[in-house]
C-alpha positions in Angstrom: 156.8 210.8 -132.0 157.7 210.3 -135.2 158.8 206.5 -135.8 159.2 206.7 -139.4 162.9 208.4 -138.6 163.4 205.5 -136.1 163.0 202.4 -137.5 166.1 200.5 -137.6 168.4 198.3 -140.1 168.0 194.6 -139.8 171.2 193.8 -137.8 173.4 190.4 -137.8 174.5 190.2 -134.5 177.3 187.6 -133.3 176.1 185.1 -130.2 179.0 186.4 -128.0 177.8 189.9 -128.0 174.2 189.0 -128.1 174.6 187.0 -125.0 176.8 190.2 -123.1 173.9 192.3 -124.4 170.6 190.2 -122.8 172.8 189.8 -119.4 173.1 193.7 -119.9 169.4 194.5 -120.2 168.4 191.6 -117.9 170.2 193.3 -115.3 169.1 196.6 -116.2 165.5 195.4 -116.3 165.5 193.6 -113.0 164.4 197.2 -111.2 161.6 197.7 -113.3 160.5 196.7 -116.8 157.1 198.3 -116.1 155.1 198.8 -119.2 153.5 201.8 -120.3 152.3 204.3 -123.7 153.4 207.8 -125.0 150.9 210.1 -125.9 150.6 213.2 -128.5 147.3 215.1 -129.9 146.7 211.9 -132.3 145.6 209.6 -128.7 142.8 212.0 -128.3 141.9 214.1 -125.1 142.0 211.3 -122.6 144.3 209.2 -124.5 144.5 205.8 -125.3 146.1 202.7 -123.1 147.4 199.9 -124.5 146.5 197.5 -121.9 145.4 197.6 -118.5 148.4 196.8 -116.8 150.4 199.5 -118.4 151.7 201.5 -115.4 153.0 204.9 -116.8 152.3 207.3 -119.5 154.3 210.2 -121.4 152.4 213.1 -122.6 153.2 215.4 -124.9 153.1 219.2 -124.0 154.0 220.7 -127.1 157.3 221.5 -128.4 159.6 223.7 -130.7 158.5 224.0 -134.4 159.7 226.0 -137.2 161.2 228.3 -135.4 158.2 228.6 -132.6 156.4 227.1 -129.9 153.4 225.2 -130.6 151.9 223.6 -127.1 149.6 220.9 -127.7 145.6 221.3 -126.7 145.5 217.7 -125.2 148.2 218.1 -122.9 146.4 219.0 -119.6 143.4 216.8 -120.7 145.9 214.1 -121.2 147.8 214.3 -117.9 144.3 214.2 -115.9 142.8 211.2 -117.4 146.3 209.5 -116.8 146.4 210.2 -113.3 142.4 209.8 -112.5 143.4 206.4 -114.4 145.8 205.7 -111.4 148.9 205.9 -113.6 152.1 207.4 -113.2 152.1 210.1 -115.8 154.9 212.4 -117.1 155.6 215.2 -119.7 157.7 215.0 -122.8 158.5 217.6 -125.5 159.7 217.6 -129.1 162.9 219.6 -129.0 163.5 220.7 -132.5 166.0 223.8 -131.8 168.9 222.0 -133.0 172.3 223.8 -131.8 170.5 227.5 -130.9 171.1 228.1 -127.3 168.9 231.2 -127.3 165.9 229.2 -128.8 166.1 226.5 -126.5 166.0 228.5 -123.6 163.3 230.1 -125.1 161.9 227.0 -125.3 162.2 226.2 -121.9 161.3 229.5 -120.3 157.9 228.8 -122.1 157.4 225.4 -121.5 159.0 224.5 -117.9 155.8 226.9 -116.1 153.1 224.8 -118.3 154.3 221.4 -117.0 151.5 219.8 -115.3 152.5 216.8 -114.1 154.1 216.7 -110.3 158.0 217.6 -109.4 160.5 215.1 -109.4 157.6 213.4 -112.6 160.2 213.2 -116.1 160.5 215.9 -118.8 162.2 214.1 -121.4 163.2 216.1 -124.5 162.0 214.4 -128.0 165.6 215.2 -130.1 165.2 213.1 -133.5 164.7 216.2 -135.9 166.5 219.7 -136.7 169.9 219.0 -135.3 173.0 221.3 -136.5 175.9 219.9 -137.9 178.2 220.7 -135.1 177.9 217.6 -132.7 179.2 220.0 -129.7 176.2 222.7 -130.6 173.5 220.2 -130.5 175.3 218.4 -127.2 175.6 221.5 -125.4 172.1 223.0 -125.8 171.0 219.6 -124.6 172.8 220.0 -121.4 171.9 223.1 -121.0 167.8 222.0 -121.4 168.4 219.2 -119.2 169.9 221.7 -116.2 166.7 223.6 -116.8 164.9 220.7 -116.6 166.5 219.6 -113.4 166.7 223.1 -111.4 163.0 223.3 -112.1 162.1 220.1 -109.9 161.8 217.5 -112.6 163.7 214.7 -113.9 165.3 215.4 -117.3 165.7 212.2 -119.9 166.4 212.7 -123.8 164.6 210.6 -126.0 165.7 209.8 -129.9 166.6 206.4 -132.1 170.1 205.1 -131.8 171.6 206.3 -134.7 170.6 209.6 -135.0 172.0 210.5 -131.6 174.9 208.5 -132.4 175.0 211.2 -135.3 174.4 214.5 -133.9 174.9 214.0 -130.4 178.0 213.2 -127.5 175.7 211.2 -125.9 178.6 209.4 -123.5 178.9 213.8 -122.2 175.0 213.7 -121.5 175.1 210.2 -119.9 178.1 211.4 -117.5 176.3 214.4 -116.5 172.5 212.8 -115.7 173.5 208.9 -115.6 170.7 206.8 -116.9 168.9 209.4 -118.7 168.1 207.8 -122.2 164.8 206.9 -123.8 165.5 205.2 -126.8 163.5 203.9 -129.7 164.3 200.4 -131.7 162.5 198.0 -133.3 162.6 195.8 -136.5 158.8 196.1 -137.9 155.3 197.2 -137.7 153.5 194.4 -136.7 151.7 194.4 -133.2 154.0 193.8 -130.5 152.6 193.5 -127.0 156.2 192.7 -125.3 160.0 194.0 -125.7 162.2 191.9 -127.7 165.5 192.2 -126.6 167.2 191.5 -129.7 166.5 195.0 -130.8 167.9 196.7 -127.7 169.5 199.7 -128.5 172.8 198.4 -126.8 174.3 201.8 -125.2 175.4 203.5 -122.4 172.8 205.1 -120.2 169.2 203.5 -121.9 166.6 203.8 -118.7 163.5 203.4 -121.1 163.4 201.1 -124.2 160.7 201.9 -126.6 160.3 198.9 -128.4 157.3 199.3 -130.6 154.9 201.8 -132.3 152.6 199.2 -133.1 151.5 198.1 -129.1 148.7 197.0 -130.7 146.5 196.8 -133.8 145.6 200.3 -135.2 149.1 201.9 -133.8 150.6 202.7 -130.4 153.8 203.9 -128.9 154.9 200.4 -126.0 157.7 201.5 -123.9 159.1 199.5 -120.6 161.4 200.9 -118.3 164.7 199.3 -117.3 165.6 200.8 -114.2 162.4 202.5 -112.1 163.2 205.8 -113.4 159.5 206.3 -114.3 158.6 206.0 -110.7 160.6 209.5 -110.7 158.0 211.4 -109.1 155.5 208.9 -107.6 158.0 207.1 -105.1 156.7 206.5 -101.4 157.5 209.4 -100.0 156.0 211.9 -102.5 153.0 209.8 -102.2 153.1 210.9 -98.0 154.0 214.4 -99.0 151.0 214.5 -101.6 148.6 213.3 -98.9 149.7 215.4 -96.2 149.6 218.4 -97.9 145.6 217.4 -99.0 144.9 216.7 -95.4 146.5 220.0 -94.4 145.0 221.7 -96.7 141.7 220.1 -95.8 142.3 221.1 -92.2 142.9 224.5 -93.2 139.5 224.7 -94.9 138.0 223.4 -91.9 139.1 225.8 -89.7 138.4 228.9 -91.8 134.6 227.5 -92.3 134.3 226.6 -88.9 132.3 228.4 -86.4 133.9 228.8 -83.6 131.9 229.6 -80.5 133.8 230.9 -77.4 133.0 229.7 -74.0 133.8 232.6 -71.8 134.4 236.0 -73.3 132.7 238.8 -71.2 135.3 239.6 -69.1 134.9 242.7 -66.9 137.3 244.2 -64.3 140.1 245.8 -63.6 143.9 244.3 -65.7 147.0 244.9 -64.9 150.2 245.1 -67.2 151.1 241.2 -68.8 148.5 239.7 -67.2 148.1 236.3 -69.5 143.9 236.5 -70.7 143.1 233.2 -70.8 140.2 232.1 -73.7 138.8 228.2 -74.4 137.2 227.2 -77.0 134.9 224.4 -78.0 137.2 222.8 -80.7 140.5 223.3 -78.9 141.9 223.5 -75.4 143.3 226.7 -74.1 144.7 229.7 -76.5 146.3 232.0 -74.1 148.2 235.4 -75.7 149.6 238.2 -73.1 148.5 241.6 -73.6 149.0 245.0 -72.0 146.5 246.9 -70.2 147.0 250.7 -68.4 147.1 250.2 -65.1 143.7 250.5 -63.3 141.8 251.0 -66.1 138.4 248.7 -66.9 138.2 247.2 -70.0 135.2 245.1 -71.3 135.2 242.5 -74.4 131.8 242.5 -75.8 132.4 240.6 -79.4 134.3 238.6 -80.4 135.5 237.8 -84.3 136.9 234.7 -86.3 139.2 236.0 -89.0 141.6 234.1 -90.7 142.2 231.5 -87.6 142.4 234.2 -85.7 140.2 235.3 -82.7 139.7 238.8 -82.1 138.1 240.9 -79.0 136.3 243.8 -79.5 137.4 245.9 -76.3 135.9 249.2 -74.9 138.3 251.3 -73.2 137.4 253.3 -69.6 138.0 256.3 -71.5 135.9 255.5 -74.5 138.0 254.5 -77.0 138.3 251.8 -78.3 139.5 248.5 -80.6 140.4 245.2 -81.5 142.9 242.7 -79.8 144.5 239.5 -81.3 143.1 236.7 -78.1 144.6 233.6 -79.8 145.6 231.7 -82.8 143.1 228.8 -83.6 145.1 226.8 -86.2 148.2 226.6 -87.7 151.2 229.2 -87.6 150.7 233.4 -86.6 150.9 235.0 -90.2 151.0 238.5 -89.3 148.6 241.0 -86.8 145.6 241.0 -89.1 143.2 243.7 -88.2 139.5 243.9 -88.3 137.7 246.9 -87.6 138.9 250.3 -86.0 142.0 249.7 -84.5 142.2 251.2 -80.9 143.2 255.4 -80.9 145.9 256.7 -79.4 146.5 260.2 -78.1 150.4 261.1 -78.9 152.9 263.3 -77.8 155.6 265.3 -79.5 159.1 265.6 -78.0 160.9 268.9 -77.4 164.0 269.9 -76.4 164.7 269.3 -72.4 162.1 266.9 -72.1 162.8 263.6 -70.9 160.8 260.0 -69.8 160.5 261.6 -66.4 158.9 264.7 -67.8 156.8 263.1 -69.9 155.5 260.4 -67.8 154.8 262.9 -64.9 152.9 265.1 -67.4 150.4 262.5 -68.7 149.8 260.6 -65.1 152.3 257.7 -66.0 155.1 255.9 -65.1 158.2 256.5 -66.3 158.3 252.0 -67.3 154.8 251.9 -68.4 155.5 255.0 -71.1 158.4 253.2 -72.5 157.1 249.8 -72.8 153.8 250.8 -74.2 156.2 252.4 -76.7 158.0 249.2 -77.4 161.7 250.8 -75.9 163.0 251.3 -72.1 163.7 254.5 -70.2 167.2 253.6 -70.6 166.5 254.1 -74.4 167.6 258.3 -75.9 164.8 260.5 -77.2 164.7 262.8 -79.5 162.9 266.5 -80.5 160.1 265.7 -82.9 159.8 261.8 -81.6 155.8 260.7 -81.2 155.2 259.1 -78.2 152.0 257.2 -77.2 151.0 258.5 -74.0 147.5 257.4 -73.8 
């Protein structure tokens, strides 16, 4: 970021209003004041902490320059060394379309897809260069930024010095509209500062973040602390368990498309009957039972069986030589869909004509009349038609 626009005035400030201001922040501060850095291409591929007990870490995608997008190379790097470094990590982006609406969707339509840190994490929008000269332009394509911000999963904040958005910008319309959603830069010098001083608080409406230094330490560094939690956005308890569940189900679901599953008791031979439940177990789980349809009297023998996608299939031979595959059980997780592996079984069909009826088609093909219809998924109470295809075998 560039502090150079951001340094501020030496201020006299009287001891009433200095006293309303520190019970301000103190009380502010009491959710967090967690410590952390901000990152851009100059804190290298990995980046650069400040000190081991900084907790969190913005990282610079890119943002809008000159009339383009310019993403920044260290970005995905950066986020990954954050979080292998245990720290909460978010994204932040220099916004520098001023009051153009169209380029700061733009903006966002290329940037929002490329955010790599996790949903709920902060985008915060770097606004301290470029600004129009009509307050309500720059204010509204703020907004607008912010709702794309927020509809995308993420936690939108703006970040700028005091008095330029005190310049350019209705901040009090932007506070009302996301609460707590500045990040705000103020400090009186360049000497290495390892702590906020208070004093320079940028006393205003809405300041979650107080970035109170760029010198965090000797050689240069961005120190920020948060005043209200709002860079646990992201990382709270919950998304932790989310996070964790959905690694151990995904691990599961690894598992169990590796696995080899070896089935007890598959040669079956005899004679079935219509909805009789086939009954399969398996070494890794209990019972899988799925109901299938068989012609009556015929003799059917399973003589493979095939793991496909947590599915178990039987290869079956038909008495009359055909033959197929059938769906025995689901192994894991939720039925997806008939998946099919090999020749599906072959049917001999029939073509309806005028006069005929599920009597006459039945008696034709050795049938009943309720075994025709179901195996055609309808009831002899259902209407036929001339040029209908039945399955009659």
């Amino acid at each position: 970021m560039n502090k150079n626009k951001l340094k501020a005035p030496i201020l006299t400030v009287g001891a009433i209003f200095m006293a309303f201001l520190m019970v301000n922040v103190t009380s502010q501060a009491s959710t967090s004041r967690d410590q952390g850095v901000d990152w851009s291409k100059f804190q290298s591929n990995s980046g650069v902490f400040g000190y081991k007990t900084d907790k969190f870490v913005f990282s610079q995608a890119g943002g809008f320059y000159g009339g383009t997008n310019i993403p920044q190379t260290t970005y995905n790097s950066q986020v990954k060394s954050a979080q292998q470094a245990g720290k909460r990590v978010h994204t932040y982006l220099w916004d520098g379309v001023g009051g153009n609406m169209n380029n700061a969707k733009a903006m966002m339509a290329y940037y929002l897809p490329r955010i790599r840190t996790p949903k709920g994490s902060i985008v915060a929008l770097d606004y301290e260069d470029g600004a129009s000269n009509s307050v309500s332009a720059n204010t509204d394509v703020i907004l607008a930024q912010m709702k794309l911000i927020k509809d995308a999963g993420y936690t939108p904040m703006l970040y700028s010095g005091k008095a330029y958005l005190n310049a350019h910008v209705n901040t009090s319309t932007i506070v009302r509209a996301y609460g707590s959603c500045l990040w705000l830069a103020e400090y009186p010098d360049y000497l290495v500062r390892t702590k906020p001083n208070y004093n320079w608080f940028p006393s205003m409406n809405g300041v979650a973040i107080f970035q109170f230094t760029s010198t965090y330490k000797a050689g240069g560094l961005d120190g920020n602390v948060d005043l209200t939690g709002i860079t646990k956005s992201g990382y709270t308890t919950a998304s932790k368990k989310r996070a964790q569940a959905n690694v151990k189900k995904a691990k599961k679901a690894r598992a169990a498309k590796n696995a080899s599953f070896k089935v007890v008791k598959y040669n079956q031979r005899g004679v079935f009957y219509p909805n009789q439940a086939l009954a399969v177990r398996y070494t890794d789980s209990d019972k899988v039972r799925q109901v299938a349809t068989y012609y009556k009297g015929e003799s059917v023998t399973y003589n493979a069986v095939i793991i496909e996608h947590d599915y178990v299939w039987a290869r079956y031979l038909r008495s009359n030589g055909l033959y197929g595959f059938i769906k025995l059980g689901v192994t894991n997780g939720q039925a997806y869909g008939k998946r099919v592996t090999g020749q599906p079984a072959s049917h001999m069909y029939y073509t309806v004509k005028s006069g005929d009826s599920w009597w006459t088609i039945a008696q034709r093909n050795g049938l009943s009349m309720t075994t025709l219809a179901s195996q055609n998924g309808k009831t002899i109470y259902t209407t036929i038609y001339p040029g209908q295809r039945l399955v009659v075998r």
